[in-house]
C-alpha atoms as an extended CHARMM CRD file, in Angstrom:
* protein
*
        42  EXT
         1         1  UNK       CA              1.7470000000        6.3130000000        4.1960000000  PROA      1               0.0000000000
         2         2  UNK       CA             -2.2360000000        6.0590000000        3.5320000000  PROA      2               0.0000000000
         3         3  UNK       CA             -2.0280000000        9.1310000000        2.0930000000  PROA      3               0.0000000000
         4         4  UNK       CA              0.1410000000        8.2730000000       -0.9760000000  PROA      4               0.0000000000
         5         5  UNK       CA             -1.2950000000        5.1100000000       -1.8380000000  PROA      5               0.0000000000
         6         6  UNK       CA             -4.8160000000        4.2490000000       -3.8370000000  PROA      6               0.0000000000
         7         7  UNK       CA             -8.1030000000        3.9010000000       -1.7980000000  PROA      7               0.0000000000
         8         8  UNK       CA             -8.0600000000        0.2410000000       -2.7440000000  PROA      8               0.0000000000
         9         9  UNK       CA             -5.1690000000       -0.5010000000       -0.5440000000  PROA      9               0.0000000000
        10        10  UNK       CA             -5.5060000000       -2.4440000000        2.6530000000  PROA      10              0.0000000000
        11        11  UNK       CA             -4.9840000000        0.3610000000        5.8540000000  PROA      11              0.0000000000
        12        12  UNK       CA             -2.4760000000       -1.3550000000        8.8320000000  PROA      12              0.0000000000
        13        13  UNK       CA             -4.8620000000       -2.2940000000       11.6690000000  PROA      13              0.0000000000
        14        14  UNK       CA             -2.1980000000       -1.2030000000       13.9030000000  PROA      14              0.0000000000
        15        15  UNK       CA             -1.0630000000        2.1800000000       12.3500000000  PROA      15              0.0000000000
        16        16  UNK       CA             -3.8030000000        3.6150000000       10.1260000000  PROA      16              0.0000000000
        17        17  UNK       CA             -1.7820000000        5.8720000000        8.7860000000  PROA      17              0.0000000000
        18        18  UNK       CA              0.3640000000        3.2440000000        7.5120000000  PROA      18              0.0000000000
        19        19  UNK       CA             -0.6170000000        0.3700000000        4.5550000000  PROA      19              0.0000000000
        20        20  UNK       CA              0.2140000000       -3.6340000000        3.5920000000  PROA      20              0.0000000000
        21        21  UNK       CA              2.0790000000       -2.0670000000        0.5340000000  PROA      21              0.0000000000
        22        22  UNK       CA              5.4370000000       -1.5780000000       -0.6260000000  PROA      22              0.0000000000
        23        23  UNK       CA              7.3670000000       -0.1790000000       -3.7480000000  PROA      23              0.0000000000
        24        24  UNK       CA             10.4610000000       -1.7620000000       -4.7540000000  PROA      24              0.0000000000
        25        25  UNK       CA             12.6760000000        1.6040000000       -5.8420000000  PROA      25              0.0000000000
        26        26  UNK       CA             16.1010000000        0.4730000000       -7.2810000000  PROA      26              0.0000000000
        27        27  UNK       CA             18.7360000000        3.0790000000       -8.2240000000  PROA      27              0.0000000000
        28        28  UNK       CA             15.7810000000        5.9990000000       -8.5860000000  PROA      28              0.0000000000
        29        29  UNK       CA             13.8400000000        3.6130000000      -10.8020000000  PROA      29              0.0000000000
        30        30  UNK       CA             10.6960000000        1.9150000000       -9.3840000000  PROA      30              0.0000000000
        31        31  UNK       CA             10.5110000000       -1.2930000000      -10.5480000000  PROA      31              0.0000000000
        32        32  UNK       CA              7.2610000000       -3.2320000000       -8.6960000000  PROA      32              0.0000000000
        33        33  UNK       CA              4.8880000000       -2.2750000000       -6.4970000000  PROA      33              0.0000000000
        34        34  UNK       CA              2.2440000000       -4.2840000000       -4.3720000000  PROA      34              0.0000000000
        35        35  UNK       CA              0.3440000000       -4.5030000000       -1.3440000000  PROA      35              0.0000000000
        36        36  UNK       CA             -2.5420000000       -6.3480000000        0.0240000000  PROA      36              0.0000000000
        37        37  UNK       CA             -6.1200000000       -4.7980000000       -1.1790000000  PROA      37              0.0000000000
        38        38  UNK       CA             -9.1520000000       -4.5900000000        0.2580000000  PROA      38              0.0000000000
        39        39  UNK       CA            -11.5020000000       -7.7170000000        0.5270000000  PROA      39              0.0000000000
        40        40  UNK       CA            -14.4800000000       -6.3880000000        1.5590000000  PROA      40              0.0000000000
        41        41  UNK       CA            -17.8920000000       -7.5900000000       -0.3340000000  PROA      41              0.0000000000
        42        42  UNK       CA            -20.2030000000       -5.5680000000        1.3970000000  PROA      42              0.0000000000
């Protein structure tokens, strides 16, 4: 969810309450996290 992830973070087009992000959790241990950011210049 948007809500949980940093303002950089590129919003879903199709669910704005979702994000291009992801955090890979093994065994109760997060181990990498990424996600597309935002690419705006303006």
């Amino acid at each position: 969810p948007m809500v949980k992830r940093p303002f950089y973070t590129h919003p879903d087009p199709a669910d704005p309450a979702s994000s291009y992000s992801f955090d890979l959790i093994f065994r109760g241990v997060e181990l990498v996290t990424g996600g597309q950011r935002l690419h705006r210049y303006d």
